[in-house]
LUMVO-524284 format. One record per atom (N, C-alpha, C): x, y, z. Coordinates in steps of 0.05 Angstrom, whole numbers, plus 5000, padded with zeros to 4 digits. Layout:
XYZ;...
//
This chain:
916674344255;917174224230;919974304220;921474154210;924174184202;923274334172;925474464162;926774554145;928274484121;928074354094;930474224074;931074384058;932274334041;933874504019;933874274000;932474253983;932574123962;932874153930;936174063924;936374233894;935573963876;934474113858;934573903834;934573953801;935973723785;936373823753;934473873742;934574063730;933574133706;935274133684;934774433677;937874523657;938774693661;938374753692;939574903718;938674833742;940974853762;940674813792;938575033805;936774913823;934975173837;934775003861;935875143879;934775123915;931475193915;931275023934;928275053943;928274993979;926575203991;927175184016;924075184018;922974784037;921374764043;920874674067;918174714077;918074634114;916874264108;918174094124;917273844116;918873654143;916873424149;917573334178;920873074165;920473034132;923972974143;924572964108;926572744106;926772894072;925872754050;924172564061;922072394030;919172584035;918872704058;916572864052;916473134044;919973264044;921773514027;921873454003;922473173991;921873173963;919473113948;917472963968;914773013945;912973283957;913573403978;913573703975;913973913949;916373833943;917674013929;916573863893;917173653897;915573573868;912973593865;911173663883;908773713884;909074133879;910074143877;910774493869;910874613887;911674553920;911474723941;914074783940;914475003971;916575123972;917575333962;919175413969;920975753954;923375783945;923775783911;925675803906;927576003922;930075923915;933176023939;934276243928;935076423908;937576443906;936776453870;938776473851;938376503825;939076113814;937476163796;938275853779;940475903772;943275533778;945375633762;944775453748;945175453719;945875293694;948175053690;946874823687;947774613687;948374473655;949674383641;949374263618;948073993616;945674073606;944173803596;943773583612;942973403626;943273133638;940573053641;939372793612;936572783633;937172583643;939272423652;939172243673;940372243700;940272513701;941972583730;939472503742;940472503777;938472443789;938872323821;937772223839;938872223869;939171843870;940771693882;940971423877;938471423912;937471153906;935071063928;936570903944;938370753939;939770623952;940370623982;940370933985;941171064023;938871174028;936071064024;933671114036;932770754039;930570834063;929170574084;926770474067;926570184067;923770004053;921770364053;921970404073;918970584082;918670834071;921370924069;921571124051;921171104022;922470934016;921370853986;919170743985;918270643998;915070613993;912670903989;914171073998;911871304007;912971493980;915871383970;916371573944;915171373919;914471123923;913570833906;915770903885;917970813898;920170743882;921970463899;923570343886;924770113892;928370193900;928870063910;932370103912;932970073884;932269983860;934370023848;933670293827;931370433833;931570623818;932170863827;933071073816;933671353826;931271493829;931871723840;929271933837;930172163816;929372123796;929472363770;929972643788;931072813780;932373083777;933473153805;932673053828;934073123846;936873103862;938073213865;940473303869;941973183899;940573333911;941673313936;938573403952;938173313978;936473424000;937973424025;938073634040;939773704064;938473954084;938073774101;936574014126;937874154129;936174424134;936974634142;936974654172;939674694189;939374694208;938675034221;938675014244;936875234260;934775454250;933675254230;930875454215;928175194227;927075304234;924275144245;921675384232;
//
């Protein structure tokens, strides 16, 4: 099983390092409350419309997050495998 790093807004940044086979199943992992925070929260100012654009994910992937290309996914940041952690 691969490895992601998935940060996302709040009203601070927090890494979360979860085991997940790729990265739509790292983020409803992680929005489902799994995983282990990283590292200390850093503090971000305010944004509730930050968020990850859907646009550079597949029909299939957004189907399995039931979201559409034109909407974002609320608070998340970035998702990026961790490489050589299995």
């Amino acid at each position: 099983m691969k490895v992601f790093i998935v940060e996302r807004y709040e009203t601070h940044v927090q890494k979360i390092e979860v085991e997940a086979e790729n990265q739509v199943a790292a983020i409803k992992a992680v929005n489902d409350g799994d995983g282990q925070e990283i590292g200390l929260p850093k503090y971000l100012e305010v944004n509730e419309d930050a968020g990850m654009s859907c646009q550079d994910f597949t029909s299939k992937e957004l189907e399995a997050l039931e979201m559409s290309e034109e909407d974002f996914i609320p608070s998340i940041r970035s998702v990026k495998e961790l490489k050589g952690r299995k």
